[in-house]
DOLO-470234 format. One line per 8 residues: for each residue y, x, z of C-alpha. Coordinates in steps of 0.001 Angstrom, whole numbers. Layout:
N
Y,X,Z | ... .
END
This chain:
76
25972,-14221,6183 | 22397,-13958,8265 | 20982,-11133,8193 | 24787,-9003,8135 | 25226,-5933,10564 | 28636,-6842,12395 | 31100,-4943,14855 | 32006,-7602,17050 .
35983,-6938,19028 | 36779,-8948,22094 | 39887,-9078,24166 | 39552,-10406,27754 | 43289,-11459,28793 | 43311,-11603,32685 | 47336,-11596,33124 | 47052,-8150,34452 .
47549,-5615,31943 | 45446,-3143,33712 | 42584,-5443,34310 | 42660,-6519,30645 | 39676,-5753,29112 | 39171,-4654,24717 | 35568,-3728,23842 | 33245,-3376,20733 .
29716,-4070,19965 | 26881,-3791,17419 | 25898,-6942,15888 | 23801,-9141,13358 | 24622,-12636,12259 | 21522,-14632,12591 | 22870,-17956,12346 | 25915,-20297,12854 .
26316,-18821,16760 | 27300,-15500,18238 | 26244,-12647,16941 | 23069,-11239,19303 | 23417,-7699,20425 | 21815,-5288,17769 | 18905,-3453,19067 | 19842,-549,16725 .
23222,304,18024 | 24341,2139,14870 | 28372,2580,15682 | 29498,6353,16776 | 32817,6948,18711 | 33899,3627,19612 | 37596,4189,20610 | 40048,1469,21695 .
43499,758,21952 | 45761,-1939,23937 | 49013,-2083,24286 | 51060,-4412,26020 | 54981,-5276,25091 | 56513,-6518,28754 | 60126,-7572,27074 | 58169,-9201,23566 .
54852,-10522,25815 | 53170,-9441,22765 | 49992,-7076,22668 | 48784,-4715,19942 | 45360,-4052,19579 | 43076,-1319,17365 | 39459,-591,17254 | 38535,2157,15510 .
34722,3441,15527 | 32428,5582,12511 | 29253,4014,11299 | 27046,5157,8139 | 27179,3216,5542 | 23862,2379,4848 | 22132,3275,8540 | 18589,1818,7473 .
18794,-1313,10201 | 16009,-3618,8887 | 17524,-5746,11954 | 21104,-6444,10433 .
END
């Protein structure tokens, strides 16, 4: 998928529910690696959600952001 515009969601667990971290990024796949930052962020309201369950140890997470569909990016 080179060439694909990507919104890339990472979770950094620390053990410490406050300084857990849940973040979102603009992306393009330009080979079999990471995605490199997009230099054309096209993604409006990034909003995030964590939530951590202290009796299940389980935690919910939701990423919700708008983008156009068709934004123009010739770089992914």
């Amino acid at each position: 998928m080179v060439g694909s515009d990507i919104i890339m969601c990472q979770f950094k667990f620390s053990g410490v529910n406050a300084a857990d971290v849940f973040s979102c990024s603009d992306r393009y796949a330009s080979a079999y690696a990471i995605p490199p930052l997009d230099t054309s962020d096209d993604v409006d309201d990034v909003e995030t959600l964590k939530t951590f369950d202290d009796v299940t140890k389980t935690c919910t997470l939701v990423a919700t952001f708008k983008r156009k569909l068709n934004t123009g990016d010739t770089s992914g």
